[in-house]
N, C-alpha and C positions, 0 to 999 in steps of 0.2 A: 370486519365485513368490507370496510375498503379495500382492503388490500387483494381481496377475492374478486372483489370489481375493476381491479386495474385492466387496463388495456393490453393482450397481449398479441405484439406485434410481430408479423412474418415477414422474414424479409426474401426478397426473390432471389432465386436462383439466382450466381452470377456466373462467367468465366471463370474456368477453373485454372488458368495459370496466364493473367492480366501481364504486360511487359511494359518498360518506360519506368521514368522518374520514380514513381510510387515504390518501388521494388527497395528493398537497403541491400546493402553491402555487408561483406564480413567482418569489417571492422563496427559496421554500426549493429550488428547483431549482437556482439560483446560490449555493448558499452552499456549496460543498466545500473547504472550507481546506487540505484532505487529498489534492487531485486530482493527476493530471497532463495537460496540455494540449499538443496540438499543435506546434508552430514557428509563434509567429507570434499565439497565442491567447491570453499570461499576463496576467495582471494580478492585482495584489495587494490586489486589494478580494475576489479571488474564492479564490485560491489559499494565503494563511497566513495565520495567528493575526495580530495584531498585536503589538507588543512586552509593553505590559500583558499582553495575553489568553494570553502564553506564561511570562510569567514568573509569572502565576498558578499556571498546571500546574505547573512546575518546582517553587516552592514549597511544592505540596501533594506533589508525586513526594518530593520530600525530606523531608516531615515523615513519612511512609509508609514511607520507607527509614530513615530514623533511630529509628522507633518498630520495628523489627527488628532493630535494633541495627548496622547496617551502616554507620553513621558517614558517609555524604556527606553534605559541606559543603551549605548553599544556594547557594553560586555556586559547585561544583566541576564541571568540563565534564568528560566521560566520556574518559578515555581506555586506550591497549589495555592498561596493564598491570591494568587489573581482568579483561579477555580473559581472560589468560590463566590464572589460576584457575577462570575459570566452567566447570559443567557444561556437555553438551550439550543442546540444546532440542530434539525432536521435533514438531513440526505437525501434530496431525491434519488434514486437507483433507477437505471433502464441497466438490464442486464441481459447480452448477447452473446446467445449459443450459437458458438461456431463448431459445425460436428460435419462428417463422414458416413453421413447414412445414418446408421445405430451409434457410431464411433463417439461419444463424446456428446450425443443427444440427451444430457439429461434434462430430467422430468421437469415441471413446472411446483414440484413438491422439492424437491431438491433444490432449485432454486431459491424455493422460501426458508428452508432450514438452512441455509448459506446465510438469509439475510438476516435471520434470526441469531445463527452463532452472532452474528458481527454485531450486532444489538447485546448480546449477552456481553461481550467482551467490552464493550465501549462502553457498558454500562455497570460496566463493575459487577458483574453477577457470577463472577468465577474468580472473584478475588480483586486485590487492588482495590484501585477509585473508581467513580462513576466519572468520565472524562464531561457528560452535558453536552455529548452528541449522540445520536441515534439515527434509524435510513428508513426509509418507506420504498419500498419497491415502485414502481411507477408502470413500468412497462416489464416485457421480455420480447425480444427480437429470435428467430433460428436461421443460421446460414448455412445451409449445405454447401458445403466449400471444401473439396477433398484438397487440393489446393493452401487455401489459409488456415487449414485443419492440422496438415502434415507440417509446416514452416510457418507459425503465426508471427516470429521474427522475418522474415523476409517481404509479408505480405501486409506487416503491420501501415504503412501509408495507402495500403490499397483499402482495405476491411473501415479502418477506422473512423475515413472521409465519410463513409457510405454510410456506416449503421450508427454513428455521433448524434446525439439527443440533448436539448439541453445549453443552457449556461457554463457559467464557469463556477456554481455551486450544485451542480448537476453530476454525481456519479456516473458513469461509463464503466461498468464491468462487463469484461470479456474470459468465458471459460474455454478454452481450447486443449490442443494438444499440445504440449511443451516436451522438446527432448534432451537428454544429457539432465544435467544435475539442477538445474534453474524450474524453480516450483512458480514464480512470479515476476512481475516488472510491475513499474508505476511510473508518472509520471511526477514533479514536485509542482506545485502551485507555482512556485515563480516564473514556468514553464509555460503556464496557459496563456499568454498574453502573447506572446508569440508564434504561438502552433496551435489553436483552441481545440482543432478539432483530433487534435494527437494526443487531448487530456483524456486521462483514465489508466483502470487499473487492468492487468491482462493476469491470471491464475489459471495450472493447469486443472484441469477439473477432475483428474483425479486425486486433486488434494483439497475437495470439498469434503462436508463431511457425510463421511461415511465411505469415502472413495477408496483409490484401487491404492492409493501409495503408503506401504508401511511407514508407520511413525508420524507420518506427515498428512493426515487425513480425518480432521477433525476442523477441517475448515477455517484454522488459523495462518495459513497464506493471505487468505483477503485479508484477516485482521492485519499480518502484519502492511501489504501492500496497500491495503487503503491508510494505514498512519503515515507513509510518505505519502502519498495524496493529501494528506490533512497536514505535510513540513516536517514529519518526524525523520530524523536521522537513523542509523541502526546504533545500537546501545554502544556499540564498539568503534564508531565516528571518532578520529585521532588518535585510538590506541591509548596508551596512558597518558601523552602529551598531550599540550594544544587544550582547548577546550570542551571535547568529547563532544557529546551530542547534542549539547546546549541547555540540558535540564539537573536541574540544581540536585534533583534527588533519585538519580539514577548515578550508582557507580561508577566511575571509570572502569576500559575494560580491553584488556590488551589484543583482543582475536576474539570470533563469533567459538559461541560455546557448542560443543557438539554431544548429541545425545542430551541428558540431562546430568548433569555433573554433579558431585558434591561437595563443600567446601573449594569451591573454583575461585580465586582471586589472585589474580593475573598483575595487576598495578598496588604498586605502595599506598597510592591514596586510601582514606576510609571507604568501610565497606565491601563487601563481598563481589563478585560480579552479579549480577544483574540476573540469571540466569532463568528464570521464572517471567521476565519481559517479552512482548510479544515481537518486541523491537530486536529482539539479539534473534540465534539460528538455534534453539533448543529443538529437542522433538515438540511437536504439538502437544502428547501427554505430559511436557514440563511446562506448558506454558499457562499461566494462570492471569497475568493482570498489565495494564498500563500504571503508572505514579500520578499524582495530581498534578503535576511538574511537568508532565509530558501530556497532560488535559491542557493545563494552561499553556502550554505553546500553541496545539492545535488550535485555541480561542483564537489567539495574536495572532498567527497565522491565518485564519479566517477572514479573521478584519482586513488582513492586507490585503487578502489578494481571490475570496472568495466571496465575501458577502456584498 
C-alpha cells in the first residue's frame, strides 16, 4: 500500500537539444566499464576496469574498511559468511522515464514489475542467495525529451543534474532508449563522491520485463546494472588472471558468456564458469542468481561508501 502511495513526479518539458559542457564526447560515450552488452557486442576495452585500475579501488575500499575498524585484509575476496551477519539494505528507487511521446513511455505498472524483478533477484527468489538488500520505489519522474531519448549517452550530463533525487544511498534509475549493442551503464560507488549527481543506473527499456528485446527482456539489466552500483564487478573482471572479481565463490572466467552455454569453463582454476550469475552477459532466460560472496561485498561496499 505504500508503494501505491508514492509520489509520482513529472518532470517539465525541457529543450530538446541543450548545448555546452553538459554534452559528452565520443570517447566518453564508450567508456562504461560498468555496462552490460548485448550477445555478441563485449569487449574489454569498453566493459571493465583493468587489473591495475581495480586493484586501485580495492585498495582504497580497504583502507576505508579498515579505518572503521572492520578488519579486511587487502587481498581478502568477500565471502558469504560476512552475509550472514550483515543488516538488511533498503533502496530507495526514484525512477525516470525518459521517452519520445509513446516511445519509451512505459507504464507506472511496468515500472513496478521492474522493481519487483530486482527485489526477486536480490533476494534470492530465482535461485542463489538472498544478498539482504532490497528497493522501495519512491518516486517516478517522465521527460519527454525526443532529444535525451534518441542519445541518452550524449545528453547524460544534461538529464541527470535535472531529474537527480536523493543521497548517495538513493537509487537513480533511468529507462530510455539505448542504441547498437549496450543494454545498460551504471555508475560504481567510489564515483559518488566526486560527481554525486552523475550517480545511478541508465537501462534500455526495452530490456525491462516484458520488453521489445529478444533474450534480453526479463528485466535483468537493472539486476545486473544496479550490482555495479552496489561495487560488483562483472564475473569475468581479470580474465583468468589477477584476482577476478573480488569474490571468493564465483569462478574465474576468461570472457562474458554468450547465450547460455553449457559445460563453459574457460580458466584452469576450479569451477565451472559462472554462467547463471547476473554479473556475467548470459541471456536473461540463463540467468538465475547472485553467491553469498557477492552479497557480502555489496555489504562492505555499502559501509564505505553508501551508508
Amino acid at each position: 500500500m505504500k508503494l501505491l502511495a508514492a509520489t509520482v513526479l513529472i518532470a517539465a518539458l525541457v529543450p530538446a537539444a541543450p548545448s555546452g559542457p553538459a554534452l559528452r564526447g565520443p570517447s566518453d560515450a564508450c567508456a562504461h566499464p560498468e555496462a552490460r552488452l548485448r550477445t555478441g557486442g563485449h569487449g574489454q576495452e569498453r566493459n571493465d576496469l583493468t587489473p591495475a585500475q581495480a586493484a586501485t579501488v580495492e585498495q582504497r575500499l580497504n583502507q576505508i574498511l579498515d579505518g572503521l575498524g572492520l578488519g579486511f585484509g587487502a587481498d581478502e575476496q568477500s565471502d558469504g559468511a560476512d552475509l550472514r551477519t550483515a543488516a538488511q539494505i533498503t533502496v530507495p528507487v526514484y525512477f525516470h522515464v525518459i521517452h519520445d511521446g509513446a516511445k519509451g513511455n512505459v507504464s507506472t505498472a511496468e515500472v513496478k514489475r521492474q522493481i519487483s524483478t530486482m527485489n526477486a533477484s536480490y533476494g534470492g527468489r530465482n535461485g542463489g542467495a538472498n544478498t539482504g538488500v532490497s528497493f522501495k520505489l519512491r518516486g517516478i519522474t517522465r521527460s519527454d525529451n525526443a532529444a535525451w531519448f534518441q542519445d541518452p549517452e550524449r545528453y547524460e550530463g544534461t538529464y541527470k543534474p535535472q531529474l537527480h533525487e536523493g543521497g548517495k544511498g538513493t537509487l537513480n534509475l533511468y529507462s530510455t532508449y539505448i542504441g547498437g549493442d549496450l543494454l545498460g551503464w551504471s555508475t560504481f560507488p567510489w564515483k559518488y563522491k566526486a560527481d554525486p549527481k552523475m550517480d545511478g543506473v541508465t537501462i534500455h527499456y526495452g530490456s525491462m520485463p516484458g520488453g521489445e528485446i529478444e533474450h534480453f527482456n526479463k528485466g535483468f539489466s537493472a539486476t545486473h546494472e544496479v550490482g555495479h552500483w552496489l561495487g560488483l564487478y562483472h564475473t569475468f573482471q581479470d580474465g583468468c588472471g589477477g584476482k577476478g572479481d573480488r569474490v571468493a565463490d564465483t569462478p574465474a572466467e576468461r570472457d562474458p558468456s554468450n547465450g547460455c552455454p553449457t559445460d563453459k569453463d574457460t580458466c584452469p582454476s576450479r569451477g565451472a564458469d559462472p554462467v547463471h550469475n547476473y554479473m556475467d552477459y548470459s541471456y536473461d532466460t540463463c540467468m538465475t542468481s547472485f553467491t553469498a560472496g557477492q552479497g557480502a561485498r555489496m555489504h562492505k561496499v555499502w559501509t564505505a561508501y553508501r551508508a
